[in-house]
MIVEX-23398 format. One record per residue (C-alpha): residue number from 0; residue in three letters; x, y, z. Coordinates in pm, whole numbers, plus 32768, in hexadecimal, padded with zeros to 4 digits. Each point is the difference from the previous one (the first is absolute). Example, Ala and Ser with C-alpha at 12.3 -4.5 7.8 and 13.67 -1.06 7.14 Angstrom:
// residues 2
MARKE num residu    u    v    w
MARKE   0    Ala 84CE 7E3E 830C
MARKE   1    Ser 8089 8158 7FBE
***
This chain:
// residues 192
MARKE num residu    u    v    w
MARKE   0    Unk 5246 2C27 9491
MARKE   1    Unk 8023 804B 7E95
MARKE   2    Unk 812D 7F9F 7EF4
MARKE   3    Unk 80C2 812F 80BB
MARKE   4    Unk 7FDC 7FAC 8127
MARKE   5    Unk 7F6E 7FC7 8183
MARKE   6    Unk 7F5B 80BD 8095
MARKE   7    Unk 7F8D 804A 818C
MARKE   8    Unk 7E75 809B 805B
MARKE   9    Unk 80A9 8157 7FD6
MARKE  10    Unk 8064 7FD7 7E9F
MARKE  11    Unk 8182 7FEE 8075
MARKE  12    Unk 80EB 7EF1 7F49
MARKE  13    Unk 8062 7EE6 80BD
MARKE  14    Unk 814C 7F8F 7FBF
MARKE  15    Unk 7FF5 7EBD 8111
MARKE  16    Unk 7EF8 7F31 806B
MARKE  17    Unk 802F 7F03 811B
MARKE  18    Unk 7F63 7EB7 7FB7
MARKE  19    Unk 7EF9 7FA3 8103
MARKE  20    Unk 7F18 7F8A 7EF6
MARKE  21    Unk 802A 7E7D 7F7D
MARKE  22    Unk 80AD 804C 7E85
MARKE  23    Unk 7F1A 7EF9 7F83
MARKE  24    Unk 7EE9 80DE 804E
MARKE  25    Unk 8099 8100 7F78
MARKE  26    Unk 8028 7F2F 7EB4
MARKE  27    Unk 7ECC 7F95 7FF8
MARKE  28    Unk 7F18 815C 806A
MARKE  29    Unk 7F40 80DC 7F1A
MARKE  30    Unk 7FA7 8169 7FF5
MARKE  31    Unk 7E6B 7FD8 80A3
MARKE  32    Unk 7FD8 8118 7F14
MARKE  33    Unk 808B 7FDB 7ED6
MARKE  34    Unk 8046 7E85 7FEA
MARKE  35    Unk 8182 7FCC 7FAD
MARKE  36    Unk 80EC 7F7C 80B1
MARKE  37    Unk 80F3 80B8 80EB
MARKE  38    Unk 8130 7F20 7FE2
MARKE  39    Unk 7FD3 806A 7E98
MARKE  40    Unk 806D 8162 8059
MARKE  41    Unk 80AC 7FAA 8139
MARKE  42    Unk 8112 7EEC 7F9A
MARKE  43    Unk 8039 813B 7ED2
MARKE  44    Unk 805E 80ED 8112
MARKE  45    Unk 80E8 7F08 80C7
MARKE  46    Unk 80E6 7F95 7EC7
MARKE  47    Unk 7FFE 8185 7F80
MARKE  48    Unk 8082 8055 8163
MARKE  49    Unk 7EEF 80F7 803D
MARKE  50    Unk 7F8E 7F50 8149
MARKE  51    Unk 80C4 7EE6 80E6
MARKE  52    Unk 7F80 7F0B 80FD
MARKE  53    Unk 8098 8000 8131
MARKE  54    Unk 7FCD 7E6E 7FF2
MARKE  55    Unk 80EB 7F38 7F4C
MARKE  56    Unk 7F79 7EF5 7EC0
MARKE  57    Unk 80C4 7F23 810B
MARKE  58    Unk 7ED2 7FFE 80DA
MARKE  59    Unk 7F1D 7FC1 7EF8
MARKE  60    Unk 80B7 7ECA 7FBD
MARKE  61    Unk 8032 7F98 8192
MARKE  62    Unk 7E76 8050 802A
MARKE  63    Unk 7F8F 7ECA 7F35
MARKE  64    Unk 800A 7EDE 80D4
MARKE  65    Unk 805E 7EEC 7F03
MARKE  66    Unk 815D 80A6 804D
MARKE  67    Unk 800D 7F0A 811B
MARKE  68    Unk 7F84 7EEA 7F47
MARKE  69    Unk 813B 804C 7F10
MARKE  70    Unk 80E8 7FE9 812E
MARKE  71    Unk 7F55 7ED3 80A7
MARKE  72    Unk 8043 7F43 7EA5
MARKE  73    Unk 8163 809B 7FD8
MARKE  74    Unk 806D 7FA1 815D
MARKE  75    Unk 8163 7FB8 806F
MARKE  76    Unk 804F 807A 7E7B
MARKE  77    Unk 7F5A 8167 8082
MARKE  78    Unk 80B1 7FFB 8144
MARKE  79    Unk 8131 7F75 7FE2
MARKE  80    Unk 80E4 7F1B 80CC
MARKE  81    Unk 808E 811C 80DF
MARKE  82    Unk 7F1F 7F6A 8129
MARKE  83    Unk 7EF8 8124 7FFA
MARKE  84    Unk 7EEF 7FA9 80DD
MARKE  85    Unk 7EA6 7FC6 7F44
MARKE  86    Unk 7F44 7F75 8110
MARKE  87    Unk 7F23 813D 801B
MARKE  88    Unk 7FAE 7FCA 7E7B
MARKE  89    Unk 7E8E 7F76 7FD6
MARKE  90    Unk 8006 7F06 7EC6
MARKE  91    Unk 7F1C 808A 7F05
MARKE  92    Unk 7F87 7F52 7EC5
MARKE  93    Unk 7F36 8083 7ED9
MARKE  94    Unk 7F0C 7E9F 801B
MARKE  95    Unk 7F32 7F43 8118
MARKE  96    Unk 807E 7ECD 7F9B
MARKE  97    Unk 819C 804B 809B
MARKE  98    Unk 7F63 8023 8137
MARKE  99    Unk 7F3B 7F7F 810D
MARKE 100    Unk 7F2B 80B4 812F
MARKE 101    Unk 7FFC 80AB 8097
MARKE 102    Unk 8065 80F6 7F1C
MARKE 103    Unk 7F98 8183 7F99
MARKE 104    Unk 7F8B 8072 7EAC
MARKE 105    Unk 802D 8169 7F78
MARKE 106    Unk 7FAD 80A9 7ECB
MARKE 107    Unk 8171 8030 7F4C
MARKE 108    Unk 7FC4 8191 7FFF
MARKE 109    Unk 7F13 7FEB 813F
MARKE 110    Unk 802C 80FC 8135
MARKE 111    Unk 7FAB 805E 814C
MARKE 112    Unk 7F91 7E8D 805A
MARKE 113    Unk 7E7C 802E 7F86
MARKE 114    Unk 8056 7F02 7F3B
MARKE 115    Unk 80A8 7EEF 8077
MARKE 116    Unk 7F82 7EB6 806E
MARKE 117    Unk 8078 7F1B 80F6
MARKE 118    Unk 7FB4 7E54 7FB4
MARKE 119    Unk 805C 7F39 8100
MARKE 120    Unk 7FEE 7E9A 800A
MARKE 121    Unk 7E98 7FA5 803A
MARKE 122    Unk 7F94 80FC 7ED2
MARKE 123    Unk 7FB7 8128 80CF
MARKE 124    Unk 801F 8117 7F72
MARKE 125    Unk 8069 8135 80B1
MARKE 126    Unk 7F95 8195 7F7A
MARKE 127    Unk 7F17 7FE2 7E83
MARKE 128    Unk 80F1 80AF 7F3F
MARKE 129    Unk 7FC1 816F 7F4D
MARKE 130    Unk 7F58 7FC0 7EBF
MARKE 131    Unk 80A8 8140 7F83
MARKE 132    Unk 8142 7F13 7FC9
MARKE 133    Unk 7F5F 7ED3 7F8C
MARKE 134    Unk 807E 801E 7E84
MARKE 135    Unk 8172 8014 8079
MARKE 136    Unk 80D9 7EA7 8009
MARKE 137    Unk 8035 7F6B 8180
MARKE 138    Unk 8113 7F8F 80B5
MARKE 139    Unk 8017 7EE5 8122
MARKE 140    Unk 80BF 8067 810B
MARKE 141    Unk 8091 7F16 8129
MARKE 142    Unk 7EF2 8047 8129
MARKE 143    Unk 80AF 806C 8148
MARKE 144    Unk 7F5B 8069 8138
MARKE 145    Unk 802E 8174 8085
MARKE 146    Unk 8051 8042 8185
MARKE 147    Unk 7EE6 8075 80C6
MARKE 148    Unk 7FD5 8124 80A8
MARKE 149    Unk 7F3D 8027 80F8
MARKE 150    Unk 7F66 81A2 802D
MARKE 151    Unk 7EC6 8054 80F6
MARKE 152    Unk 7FBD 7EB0 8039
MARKE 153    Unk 7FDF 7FA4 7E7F
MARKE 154    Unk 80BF 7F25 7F1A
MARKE 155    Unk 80A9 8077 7EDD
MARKE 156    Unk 80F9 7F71 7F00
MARKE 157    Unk 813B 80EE 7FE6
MARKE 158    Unk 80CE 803B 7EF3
MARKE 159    Unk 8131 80B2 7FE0
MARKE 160    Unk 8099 80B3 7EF8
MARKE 161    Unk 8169 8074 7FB4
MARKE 162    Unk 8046 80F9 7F1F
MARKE 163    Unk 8157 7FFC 7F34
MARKE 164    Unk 80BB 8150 7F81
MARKE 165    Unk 8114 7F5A 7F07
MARKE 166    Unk 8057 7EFF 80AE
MARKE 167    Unk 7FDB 80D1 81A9
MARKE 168    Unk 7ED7 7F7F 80B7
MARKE 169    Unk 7F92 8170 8043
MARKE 170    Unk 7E7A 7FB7 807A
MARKE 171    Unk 7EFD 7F07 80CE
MARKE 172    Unk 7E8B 8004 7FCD
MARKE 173    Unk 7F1D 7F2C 80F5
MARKE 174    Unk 7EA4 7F9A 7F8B
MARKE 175    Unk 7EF7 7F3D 80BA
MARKE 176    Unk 7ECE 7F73 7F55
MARKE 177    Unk 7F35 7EA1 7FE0
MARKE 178    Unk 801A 7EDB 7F49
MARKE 179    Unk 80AC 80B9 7EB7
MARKE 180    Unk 80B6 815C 8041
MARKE 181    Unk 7F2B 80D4 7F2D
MARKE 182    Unk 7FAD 819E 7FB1
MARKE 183    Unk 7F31 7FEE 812E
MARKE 184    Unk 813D 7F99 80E0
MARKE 185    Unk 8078 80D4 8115
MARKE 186    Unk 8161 8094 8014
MARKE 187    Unk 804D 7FD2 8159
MARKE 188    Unk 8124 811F 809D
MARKE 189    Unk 816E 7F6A 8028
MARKE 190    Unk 8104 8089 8081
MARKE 191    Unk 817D 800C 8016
***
């Protein structure tokens, strides 16, 4: 990219890039080359409408995890009195000391479980955490055990996913893995 614009391997402009890269990487990287910053050139681009991400500033925002911490401290304020059903919510908080074990720490702008640790109540601690994410603030997230799942004879923890379109459930993922669902966790085929 340049002050013009973006740019594909064939020299062709790029007028929309979809976001599969964390933005704070993308804030922080530098040309290996030439030594200046990307974002510098990048963020340029975006507000000049010369290139658009497909993903919204929204996610950006719903990415950090202290988001929850927010809502755990808001509470009935954030959710209001028309009987919505928050018993799915796990209470986050932004210090050790508003909660006890067992309980799971992650890295505010963490992902993909490398880094999360698990304390339970004798001081175990479950999965060393990533030290690529040690500089970023934690939360403390209510600990709740996952269903097993049982496949060839082998234990598994399963998660399940559910993705949202405004509003329409429109999607279910399925992933099996240890102790912490991680990178290295298996989608496992669902069907319908």
């Amino acid at each position: 990219m340049d002050e013009h614009h973006c740019y594909d391997d064939a020299g062709e402009i790029v007028d929309i890039i979809y976001r599969v890269y964390p933005t704070e990487w993308m804030v922080s990287d530098e040309d290996p080359k030439l030594g200046f910053s990307l974002w510098d050139y990048f963020e340029l681009l975006l507000y000049a409408r010369k290139v658009a991400l497909i993903n919204p500033v929204s996610s950006f925002v719903l990415q950090n995890k202290a988001l929850m911490a927010l809502i755990t401290e808001l509470g009935s304020d954030f959710f209001g009195s028309d009987g919505l059903d928050c018993s799915n919510f796990l209470l986050t908080f932004m210090a050790p000391d508003q909660i006890k074990p067992p309980y799971v720490t992650k890295p505010t702008w963490g992902r993909e479980g490398r880094e999360v640790e698990i304390i339970k109540g004798t001081g175990e601690i479950i999965n060393n955490p990533d030290p690529e994410y040690i500089h970023y603030a934690k939360v403390y997230q209510q600990y709740v055990d996952l269903p097993c799942a049982y496949i060839e004879d082998e234990e598994y923890k399963l998660q399940l996913s559910c993705f949202l379109i405004n509003g329409v459930p429109e999607g279910v993922a399925a992933r099996i893995g240890k102790d912490v669902i991680s990178n290295n966790s298996k989608f496992i085929p669902i069907g319908y």
